[in-house]
C-alpha positions as a Python dict, from the first residue, in 0.01 Angstrom:
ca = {
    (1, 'X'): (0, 0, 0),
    (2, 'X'): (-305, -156, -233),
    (3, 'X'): (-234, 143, -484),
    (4, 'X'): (77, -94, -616),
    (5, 'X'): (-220, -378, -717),
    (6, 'X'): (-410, -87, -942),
    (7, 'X'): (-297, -233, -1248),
    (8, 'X'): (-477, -557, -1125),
    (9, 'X'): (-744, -646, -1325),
    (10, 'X'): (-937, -711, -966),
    (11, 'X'): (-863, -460, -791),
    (12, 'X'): (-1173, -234, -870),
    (13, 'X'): (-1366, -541, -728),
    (14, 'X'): (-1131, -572, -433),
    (15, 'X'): (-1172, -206, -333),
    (16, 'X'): (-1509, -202, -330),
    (17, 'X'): (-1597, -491, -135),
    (18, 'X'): (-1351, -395, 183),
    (19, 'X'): (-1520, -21, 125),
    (20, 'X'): (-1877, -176, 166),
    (21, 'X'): (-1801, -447, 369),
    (22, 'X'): (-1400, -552, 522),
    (23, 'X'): (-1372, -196, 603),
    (24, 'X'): (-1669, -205, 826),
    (25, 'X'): (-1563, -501, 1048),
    (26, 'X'): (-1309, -305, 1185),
    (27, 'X'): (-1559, -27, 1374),
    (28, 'X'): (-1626, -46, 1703),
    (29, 'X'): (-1878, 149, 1680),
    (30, 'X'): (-2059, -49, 1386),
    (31, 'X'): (-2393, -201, 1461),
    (32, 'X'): (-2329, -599, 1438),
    (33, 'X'): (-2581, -845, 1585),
    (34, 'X'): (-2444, -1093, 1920),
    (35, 'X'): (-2287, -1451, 1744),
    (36, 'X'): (-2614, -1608, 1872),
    (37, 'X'): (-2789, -1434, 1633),
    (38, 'X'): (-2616, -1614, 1373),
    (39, 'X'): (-2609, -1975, 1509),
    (40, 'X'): (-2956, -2063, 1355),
    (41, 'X'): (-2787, -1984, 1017),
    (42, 'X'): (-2511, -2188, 1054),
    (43, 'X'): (-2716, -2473, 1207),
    (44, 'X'): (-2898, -2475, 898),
    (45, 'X'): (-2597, -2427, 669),
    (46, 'X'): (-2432, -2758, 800),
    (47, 'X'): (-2772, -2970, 891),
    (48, 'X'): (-2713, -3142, 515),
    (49, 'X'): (-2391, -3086, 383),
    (50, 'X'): (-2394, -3124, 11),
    (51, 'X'): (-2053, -3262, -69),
    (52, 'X'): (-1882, -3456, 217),
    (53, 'X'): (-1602, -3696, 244),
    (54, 'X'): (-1869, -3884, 473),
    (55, 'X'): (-2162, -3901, 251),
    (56, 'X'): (-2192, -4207, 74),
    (57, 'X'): (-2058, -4173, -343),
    (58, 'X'): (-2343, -4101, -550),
    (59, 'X'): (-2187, -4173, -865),
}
């Protein structure tokens, strides 16, 4: 079905990334670390938001 898109000036870029990395998700059998792994990450990621509705304007 994506060979219709080949004329698509992204879909080199598109193929590639779910053969390195969509593709994989999809594997049981794939080794992929518990969610709690991740939550430190995250934590970090949204500890200071840099654009926010919330934040006071800084213009």
């Amino acid at each position: 079905m994506r060979d219709r898109y080949r004329d698509h000036p992204h879909w080199q870029a598109c193929a590639d990334f779910c053969g390195g990395y969509d593709q994989n998700s999809f594997d049981p059998r794939y080794d992929t670390p518990p969610l709690e792994f991740f939550e430190p990450m995250v934590r970090r990621v949204f500890s200071s938001p840099k654009h926010s509705i919330y934040l006071p304007d800084e213009g």
